[in-house]
PAFI-863093 format. One record per residue (C-alpha): x, y, z. Coordinates in steps of 0.02 Angstrom, whole numbers. Example, Ala and Ser with C-alpha at 12.3 -4.5 7.8 and 13.67 -1.06 7.14 Angstrom:
<pts>
[[615; -225; 390]],
[[684; -53; 357]],
</pts>
This chain:
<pts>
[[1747; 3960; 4439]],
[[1726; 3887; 4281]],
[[1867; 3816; 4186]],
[[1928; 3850; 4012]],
[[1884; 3660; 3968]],
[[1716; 3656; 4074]],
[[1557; 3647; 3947]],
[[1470; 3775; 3975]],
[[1270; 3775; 3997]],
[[1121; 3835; 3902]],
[[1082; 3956; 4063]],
[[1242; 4037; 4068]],
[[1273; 4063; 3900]],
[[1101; 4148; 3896]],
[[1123; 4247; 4050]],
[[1291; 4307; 3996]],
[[1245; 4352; 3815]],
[[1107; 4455; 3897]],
[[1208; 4548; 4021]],
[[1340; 4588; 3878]],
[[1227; 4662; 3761]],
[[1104; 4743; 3894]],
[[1275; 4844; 3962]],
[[1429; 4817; 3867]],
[[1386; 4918; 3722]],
[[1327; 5063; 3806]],
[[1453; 5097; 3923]],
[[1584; 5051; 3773]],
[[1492; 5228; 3690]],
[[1507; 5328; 3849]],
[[1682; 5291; 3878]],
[[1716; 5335; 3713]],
[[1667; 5498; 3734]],
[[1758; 5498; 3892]],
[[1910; 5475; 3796]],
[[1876; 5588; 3684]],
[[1836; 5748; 3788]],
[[1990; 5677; 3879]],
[[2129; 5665; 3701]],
[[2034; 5808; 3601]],
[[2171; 5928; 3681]],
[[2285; 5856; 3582]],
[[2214; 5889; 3437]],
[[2151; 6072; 3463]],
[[2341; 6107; 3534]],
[[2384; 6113; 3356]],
[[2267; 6293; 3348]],
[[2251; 6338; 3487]],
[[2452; 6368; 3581]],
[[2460; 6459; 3446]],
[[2318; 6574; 3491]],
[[2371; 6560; 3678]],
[[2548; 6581; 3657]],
[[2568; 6413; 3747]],
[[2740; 6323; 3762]],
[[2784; 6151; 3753]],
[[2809; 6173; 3943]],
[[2646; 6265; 3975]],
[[2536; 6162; 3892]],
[[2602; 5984; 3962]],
[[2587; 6047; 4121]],
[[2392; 6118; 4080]],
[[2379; 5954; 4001]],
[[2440; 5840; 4151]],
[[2306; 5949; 4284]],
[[2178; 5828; 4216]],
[[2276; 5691; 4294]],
[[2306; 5774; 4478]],
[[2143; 5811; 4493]],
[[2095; 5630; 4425]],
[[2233; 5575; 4558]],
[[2146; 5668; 4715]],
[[1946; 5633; 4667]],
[[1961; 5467; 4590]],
[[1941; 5355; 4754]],
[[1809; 5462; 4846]],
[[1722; 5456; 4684]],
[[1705; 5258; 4670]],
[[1646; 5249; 4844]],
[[1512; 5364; 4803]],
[[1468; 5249; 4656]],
[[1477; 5108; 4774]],
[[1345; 5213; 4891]],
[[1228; 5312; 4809]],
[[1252; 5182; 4647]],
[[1313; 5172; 4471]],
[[1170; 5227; 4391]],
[[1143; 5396; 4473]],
[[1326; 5417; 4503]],
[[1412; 5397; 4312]],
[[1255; 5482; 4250]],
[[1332; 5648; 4364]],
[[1522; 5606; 4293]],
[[1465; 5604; 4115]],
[[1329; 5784; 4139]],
[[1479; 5860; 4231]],
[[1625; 5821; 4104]],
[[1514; 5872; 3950]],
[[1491; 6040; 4023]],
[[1653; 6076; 4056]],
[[1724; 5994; 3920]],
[[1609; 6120; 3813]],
[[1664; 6278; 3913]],
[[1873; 6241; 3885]],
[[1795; 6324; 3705]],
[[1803; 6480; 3814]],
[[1985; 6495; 3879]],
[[2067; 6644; 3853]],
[[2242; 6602; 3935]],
[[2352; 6485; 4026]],
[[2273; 6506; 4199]],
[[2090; 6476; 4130]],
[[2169; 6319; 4030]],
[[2235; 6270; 4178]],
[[2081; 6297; 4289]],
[[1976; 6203; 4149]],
[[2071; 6045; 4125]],
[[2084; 6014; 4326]],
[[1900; 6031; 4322]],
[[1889; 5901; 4192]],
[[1990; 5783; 4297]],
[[1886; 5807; 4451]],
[[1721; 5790; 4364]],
[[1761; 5628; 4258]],
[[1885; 5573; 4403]],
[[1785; 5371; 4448]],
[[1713; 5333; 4282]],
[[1837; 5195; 4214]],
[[1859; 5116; 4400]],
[[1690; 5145; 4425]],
[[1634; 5041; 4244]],
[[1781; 4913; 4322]],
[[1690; 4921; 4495]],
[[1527; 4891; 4405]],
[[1583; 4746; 4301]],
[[1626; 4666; 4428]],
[[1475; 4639; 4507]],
[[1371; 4582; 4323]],
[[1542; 4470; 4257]],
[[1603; 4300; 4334]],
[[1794; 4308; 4343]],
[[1794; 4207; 4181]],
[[1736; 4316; 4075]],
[[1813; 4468; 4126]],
[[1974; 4460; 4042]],
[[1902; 4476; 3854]],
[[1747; 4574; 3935]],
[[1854; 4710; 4001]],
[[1942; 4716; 3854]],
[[1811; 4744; 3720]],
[[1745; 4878; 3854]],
[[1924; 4964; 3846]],
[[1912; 4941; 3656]],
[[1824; 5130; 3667]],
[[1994; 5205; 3715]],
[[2086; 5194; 3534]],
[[1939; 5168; 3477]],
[[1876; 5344; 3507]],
[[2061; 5395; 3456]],
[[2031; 5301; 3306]],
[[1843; 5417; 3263]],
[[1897; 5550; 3379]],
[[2040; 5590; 3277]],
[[1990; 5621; 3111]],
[[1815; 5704; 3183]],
[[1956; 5806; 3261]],
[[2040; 5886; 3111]],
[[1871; 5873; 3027]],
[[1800; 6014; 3175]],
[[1956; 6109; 3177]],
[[1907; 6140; 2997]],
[[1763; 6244; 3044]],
[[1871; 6382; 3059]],
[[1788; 6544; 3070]],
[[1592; 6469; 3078]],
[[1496; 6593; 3157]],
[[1648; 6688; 3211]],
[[1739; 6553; 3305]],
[[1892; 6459; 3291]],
[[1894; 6284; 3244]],
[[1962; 6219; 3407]],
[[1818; 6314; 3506]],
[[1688; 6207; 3385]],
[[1792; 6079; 3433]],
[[1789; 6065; 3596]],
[[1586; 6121; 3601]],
[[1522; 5986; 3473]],
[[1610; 5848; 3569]],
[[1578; 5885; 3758]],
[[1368; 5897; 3699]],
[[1335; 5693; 3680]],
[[1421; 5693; 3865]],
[[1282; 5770; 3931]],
[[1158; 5670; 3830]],
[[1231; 5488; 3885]],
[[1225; 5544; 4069]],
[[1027; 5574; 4056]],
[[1030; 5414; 3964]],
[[1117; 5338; 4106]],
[[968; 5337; 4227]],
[[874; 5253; 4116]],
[[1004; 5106; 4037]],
[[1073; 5044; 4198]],
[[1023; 4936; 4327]],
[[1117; 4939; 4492]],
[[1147; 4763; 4543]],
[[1096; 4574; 4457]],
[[951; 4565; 4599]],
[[882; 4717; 4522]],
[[875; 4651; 4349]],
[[689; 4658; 4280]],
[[763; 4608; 4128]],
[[840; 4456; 4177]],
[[722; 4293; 4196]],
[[716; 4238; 4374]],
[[829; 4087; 4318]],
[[956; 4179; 4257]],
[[971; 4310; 4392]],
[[1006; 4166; 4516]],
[[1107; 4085; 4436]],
[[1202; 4253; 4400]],
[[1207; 4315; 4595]],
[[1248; 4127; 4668]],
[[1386; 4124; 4533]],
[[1449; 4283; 4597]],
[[1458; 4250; 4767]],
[[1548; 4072; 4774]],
[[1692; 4160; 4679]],
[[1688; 4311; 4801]],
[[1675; 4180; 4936]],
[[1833; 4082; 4860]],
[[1946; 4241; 4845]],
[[2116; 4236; 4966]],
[[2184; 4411; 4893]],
[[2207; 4566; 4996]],
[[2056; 4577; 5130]],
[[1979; 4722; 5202]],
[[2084; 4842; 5268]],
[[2055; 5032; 5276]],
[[2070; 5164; 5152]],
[[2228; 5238; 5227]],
[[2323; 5053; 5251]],
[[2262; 5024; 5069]],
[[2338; 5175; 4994]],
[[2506; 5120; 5090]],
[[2496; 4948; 5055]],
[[2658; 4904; 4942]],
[[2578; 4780; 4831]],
[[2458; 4916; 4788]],
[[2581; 5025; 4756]],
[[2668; 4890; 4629]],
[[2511; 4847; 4544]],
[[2489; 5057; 4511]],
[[2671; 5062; 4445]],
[[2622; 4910; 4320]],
[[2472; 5009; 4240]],
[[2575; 5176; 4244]],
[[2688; 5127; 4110]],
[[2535; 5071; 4008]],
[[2439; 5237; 4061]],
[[2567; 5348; 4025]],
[[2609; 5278; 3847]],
[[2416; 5311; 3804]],
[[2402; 5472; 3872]],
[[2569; 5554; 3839]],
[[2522; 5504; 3676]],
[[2353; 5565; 3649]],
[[2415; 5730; 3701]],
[[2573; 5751; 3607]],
[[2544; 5621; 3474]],
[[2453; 5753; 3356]],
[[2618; 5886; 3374]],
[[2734; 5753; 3313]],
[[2659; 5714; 3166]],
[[2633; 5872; 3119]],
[[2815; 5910; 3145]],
[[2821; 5811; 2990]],
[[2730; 5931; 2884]],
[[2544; 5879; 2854]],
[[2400; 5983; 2894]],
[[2291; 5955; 3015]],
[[2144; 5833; 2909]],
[[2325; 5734; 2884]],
[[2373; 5722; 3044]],
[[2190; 5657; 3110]],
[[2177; 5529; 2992]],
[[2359; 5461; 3006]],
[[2350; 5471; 3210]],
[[2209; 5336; 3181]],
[[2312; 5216; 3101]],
[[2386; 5178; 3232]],
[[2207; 5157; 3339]],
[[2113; 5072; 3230]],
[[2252; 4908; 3248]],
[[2252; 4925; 3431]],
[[2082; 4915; 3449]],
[[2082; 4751; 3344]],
[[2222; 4672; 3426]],
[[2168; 4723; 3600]],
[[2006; 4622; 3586]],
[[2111; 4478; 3499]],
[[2242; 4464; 3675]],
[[2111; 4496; 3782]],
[[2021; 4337; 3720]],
[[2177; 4247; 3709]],
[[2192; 4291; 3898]],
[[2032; 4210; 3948]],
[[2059; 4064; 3829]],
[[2237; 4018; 3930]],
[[2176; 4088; 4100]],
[[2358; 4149; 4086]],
[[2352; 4349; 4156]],
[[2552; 4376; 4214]],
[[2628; 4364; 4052]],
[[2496; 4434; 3938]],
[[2521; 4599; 4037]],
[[2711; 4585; 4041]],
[[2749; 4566; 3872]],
[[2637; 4717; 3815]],
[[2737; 4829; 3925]],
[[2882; 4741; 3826]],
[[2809; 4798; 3662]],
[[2778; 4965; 3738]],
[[2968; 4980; 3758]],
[[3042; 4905; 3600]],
[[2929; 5023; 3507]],
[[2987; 5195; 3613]],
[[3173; 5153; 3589]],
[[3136; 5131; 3388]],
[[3134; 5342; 3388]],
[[3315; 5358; 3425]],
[[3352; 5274; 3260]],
[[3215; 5342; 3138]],
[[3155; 5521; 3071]],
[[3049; 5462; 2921]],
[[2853; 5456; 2960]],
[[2828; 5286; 2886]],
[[2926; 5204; 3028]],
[[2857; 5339; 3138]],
[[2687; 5273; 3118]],
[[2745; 5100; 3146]],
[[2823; 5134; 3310]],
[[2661; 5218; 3373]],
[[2572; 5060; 3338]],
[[2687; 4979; 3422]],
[[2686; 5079; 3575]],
[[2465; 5104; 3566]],
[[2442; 4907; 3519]],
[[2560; 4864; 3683]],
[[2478; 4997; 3794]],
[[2281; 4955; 3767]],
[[2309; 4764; 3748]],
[[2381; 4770; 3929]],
[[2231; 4836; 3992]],
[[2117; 4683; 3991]],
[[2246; 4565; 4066]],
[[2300; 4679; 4191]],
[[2109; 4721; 4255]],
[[2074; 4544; 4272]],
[[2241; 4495; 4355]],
[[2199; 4653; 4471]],
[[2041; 4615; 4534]],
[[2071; 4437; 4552]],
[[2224; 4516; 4671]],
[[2088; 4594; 4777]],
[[1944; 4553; 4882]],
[[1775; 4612; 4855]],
[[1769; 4713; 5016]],
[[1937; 4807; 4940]],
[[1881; 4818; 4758]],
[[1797; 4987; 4747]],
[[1939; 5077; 4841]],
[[2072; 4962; 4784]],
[[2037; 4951; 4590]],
[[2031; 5174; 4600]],
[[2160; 5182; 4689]],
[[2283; 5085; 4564]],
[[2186; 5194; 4427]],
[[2206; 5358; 4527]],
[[2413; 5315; 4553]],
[[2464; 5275; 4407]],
[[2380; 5401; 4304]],
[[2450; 5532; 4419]],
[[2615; 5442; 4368]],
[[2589; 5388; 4196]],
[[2481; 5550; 4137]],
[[2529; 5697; 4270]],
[[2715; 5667; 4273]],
[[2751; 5584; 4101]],
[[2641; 5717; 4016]],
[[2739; 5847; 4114]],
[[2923; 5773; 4058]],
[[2909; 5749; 3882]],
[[2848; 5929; 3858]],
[[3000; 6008; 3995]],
[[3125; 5886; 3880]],
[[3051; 5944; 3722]],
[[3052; 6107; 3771]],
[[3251; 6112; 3801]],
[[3320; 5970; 3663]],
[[3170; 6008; 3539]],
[[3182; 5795; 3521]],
[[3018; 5700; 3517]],
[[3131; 5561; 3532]],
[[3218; 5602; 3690]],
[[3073; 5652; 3768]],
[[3010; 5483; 3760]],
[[3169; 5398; 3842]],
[[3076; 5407; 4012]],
[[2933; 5328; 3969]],
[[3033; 5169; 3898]],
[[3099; 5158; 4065]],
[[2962; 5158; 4156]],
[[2876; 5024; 4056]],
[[3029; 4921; 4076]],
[[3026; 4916; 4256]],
[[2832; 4896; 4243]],
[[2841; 4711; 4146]],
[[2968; 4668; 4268]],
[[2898; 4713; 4411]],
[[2720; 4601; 4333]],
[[2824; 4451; 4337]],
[[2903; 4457; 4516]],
[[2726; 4523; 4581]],
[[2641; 4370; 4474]],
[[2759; 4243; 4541]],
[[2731; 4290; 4743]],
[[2519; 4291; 4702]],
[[2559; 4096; 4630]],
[[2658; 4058; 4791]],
[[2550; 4128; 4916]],
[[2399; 4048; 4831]],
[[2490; 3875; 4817]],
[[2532; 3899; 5025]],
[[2347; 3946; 5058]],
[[2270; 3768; 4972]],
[[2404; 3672; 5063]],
[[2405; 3758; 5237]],
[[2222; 3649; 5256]],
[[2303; 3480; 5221]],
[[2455; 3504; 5310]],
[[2358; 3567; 5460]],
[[2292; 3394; 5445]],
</pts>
């Protein structure tokens, strides 16, 4: 692995700038609209439970379906993509979600809500661990830090567009006979379906493959790859069923939870709270962006400052820090000012964990255990962080009518998150350090 004070060569710096521009920007657009099709709930709630009759209740628990089904496809849906292929397999996630996504315009009820949104989770269910699965076999470990992060840039990022294009749709209301929040959810599960054809023809499978790589660079590129994969002394292959009950897996899902859940509880109930302040619904799009327009600055900004340091433990911790600091700010304010700064806050901590916590991850596992491993943690804690969070801010809202209170859990859970990144980061140091001297003492 190449150091942070290494030079680095002509080749690689070529090879690398191709691979990032040949992938990076492409998949950064598809998992945009990921996001999008994912948050846009939040943003037609504030039509459409009206039009329902959906409860706080109902429609956190319609919301969090996405994540159970997310929670029960997402592992046999990255070993698919490590069969059949990335190409042909996140081309199927993205045609599936955009035509579902499309057809929520045609609820009529709770149950169908329901029915649609676990649907959604099942057919997107692989995509981000699938992308991480991906990366990993096109980025040396050194890279992957600010790589990672500038690919996770699309999730406020499409918060950030997706929010404003949001309010701007629901605006439609009454084109051609149809409610904003049906135009809604129609124009923006379409380019879904349009990136997935794209799909088959953007990707390449595996650095071998690469026609568009010289023959140079693709060697250096694969024999880069495996001397780190060779190097790795993380958690080896083990089956599916001992890696779902391994603890450390377990830990490293709890981490991300706190960081998933602040994102998605969020996205979906983000849009209500501001509007509890009065604005209409072009207001509350454009102020919900503030908040994702600086995270996806400052996201790309830690990320890099990860790689730079090679430092992964505490660059993760402290964001679930921030993460807490700005929850507990909503006991003490009601003015929409400070509201807006304690949702940047919160977003800034939760997507600049990402790229830290992805590299220190999948340095943490071997590249036998990636594919299941890496879903896995993704699967866990969004059924954690999205299906249970999402669930218990809407039951607490629901019986204290406090946005505030409802977010108490949360705090807690990222909390215990940070701390558990530090104890978990300091036994990974000490079992590495016993690994490079068992050879000498052996001796």
């Amino acid at each position: 692995m190449t150091s942070v004070t290494e030079p680095i060569s002509e080749l690689e710096r070529s090879t690398m700038r191709r691979v990032t521009w040949r992938l990076l920007p492409f998949l950064i657009v598809c998992y945009l609209i990921a996001i999008i099709d994912r948050g846009n709930i939040g943003m037609a709630s504030l039509q459409m439970n009206q039009d329902l009759a959906l409860s706080a209740k109902v429609f956190g628990f319609a919301s969090s379906l996405f994540f159970f089904a997310y929670f029960l496809v997402e592992v046999p849906s990255n070993l698919a993509l490590q069969k059949f292929g990335a190409r042909i397999w996140i081309a199927r996630i993205m045609i599936t979600w955009g035509l579902i996504s499309a057809g929520t315009a045609f609820v009529q009820g709770a149950q169908s809500l329901y029915v649609m949104r676990f649907l959604l989770g099942a057919a997107e269910a692989g995509f981000f661990p699938g992308v991480l699965l991906y990366l990993t076999y096109w980025l040396p470990s050194a890279y992957r830090g600010r790589l990672v992060a500038l690919f996770m840039v699309a999730i406020p990022a499409a918060n950030f567009v997706g929010s404003p294009l949001s309010g701007l749709l629901l605006s439609l209301d009454g084109w051609m006979g149809m409610r904003g929040w049906h135009w809604l959810f129609i124009l923006e599960g379409i380019p879904a379906v349009l990136l997935g054809i794209a799909c088959l023809f953007v990707l390449t499978d595996r650095p071998e493959q690469a026609r568009w790589l010289s023959d140079e660079q693709r060697g250096w590129l694969t024999g880069r790859l495996a001397e780190e994969g060779a190097k790795k002394t993380a958690i080896g292959h083990i089956s599916l069923w001992k890696l779902l009950r391994h603890k450390d897996i377990w830990i490293m899902a709890l981490i991300y939870s706190g960081a998933s859940a602040a994102g998605s509880t969020l996205s979906v109930w983000g849009p209500q709270l501001l509007k509890s302040f009065g604005l209409t619904s072009m207001e509350v799009g454009l102020v919900n962006a503030i908040p994702y327009g600086l995270a996806s600055v400052l996201m790309i900004v830690w990320g890099r400052n990860s790689d730079r340091t090679g430092e992964r433990r505490w660059h993760t911790a402290c964001t679930l820090l921030m993460i807490t600091a700005g929850l507990l700010m909503t006991l003490f304010t009601s003015n929409l000012a400070l509201t807006v700064v304690m949702l940047s806050l919160v977003l800034i901590g939760a997507y600049s964990m990402k790229g830290p916590f992805w590299a220190l991850a999948s340095g943490w596992l071997s590249s036998s255990t990636a594919a299941a491993g890496l879903a896995a943690i993704g699967a866990m804690a969004n059924l954690i962080g999205g299906g249970l969070m999402v669930n218990v801010y809407g039951a607490i809202h629901d019986a204290t009518g406090s946005h505030s209170l409802a977010l108490m859990p949360l705090a807690a859970l990222c909390a215990l998150g940070g701390f558990m990144v530090v104890v978990m980061g300091r036994k990974r140091q000490a079992e590495a350090a016993a690994a490079q001297d068992k050879p000498l003492n052996a001796g």
